[in-house]
N, C-alpha and C positions, 0 to 999 in steps of 0.2 A: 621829157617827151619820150614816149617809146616808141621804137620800129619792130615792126616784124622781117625776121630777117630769114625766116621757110627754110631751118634746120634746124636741130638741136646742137647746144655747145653746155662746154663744162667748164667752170671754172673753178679751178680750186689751188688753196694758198700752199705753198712748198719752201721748205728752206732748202739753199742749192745754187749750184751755176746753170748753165745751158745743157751740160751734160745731162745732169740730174731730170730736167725738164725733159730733155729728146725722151730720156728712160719712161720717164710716166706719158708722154705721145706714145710714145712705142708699146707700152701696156693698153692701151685704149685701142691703139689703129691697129695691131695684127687681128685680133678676132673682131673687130666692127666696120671696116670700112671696105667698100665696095672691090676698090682697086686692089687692096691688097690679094683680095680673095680670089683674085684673076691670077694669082700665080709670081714669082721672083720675074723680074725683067729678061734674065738669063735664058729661061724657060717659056717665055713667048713669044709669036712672033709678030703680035701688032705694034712692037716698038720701031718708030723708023729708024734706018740706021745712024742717021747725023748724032743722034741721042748720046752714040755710044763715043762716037768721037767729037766733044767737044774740045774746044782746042782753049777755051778763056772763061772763067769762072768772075764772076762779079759781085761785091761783099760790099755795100755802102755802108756797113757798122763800123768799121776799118776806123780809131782813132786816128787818121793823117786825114780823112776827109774833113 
């Protein structure tokens, strides 16, 4: 069955960890995606502040879950 899911995606096969992977996101996302092109976080100011001061970070890939 298919869905239409009203974006375009890429998928393409890599050998690598997560690092390797972030690198090729990060080749695709600086010159294509909308957000980035709004400028470094540092440099705007439609960021609310809570943004900057998170206090607890949450990872459910964690092997002890």
């Amino acid at each position: 069955m298919l869905h239409e899911i009203g974006f375009p995606i890429v998928v393409i096969p890599f050998e690598g960890d997560w690092y390797d992977a972030a690198s090729l996101y990060r080749e695709w996302v600086l010159p294509n995606a909308d957000w980035v092109k709004m400028g470094r976080l540092d440099e705007r100011n439609d960021t609310p502040a809570w943004a900057y001061n998170l206090t607890t970070w949450l990872n459910p890939f964690l092997p002890t879950h």
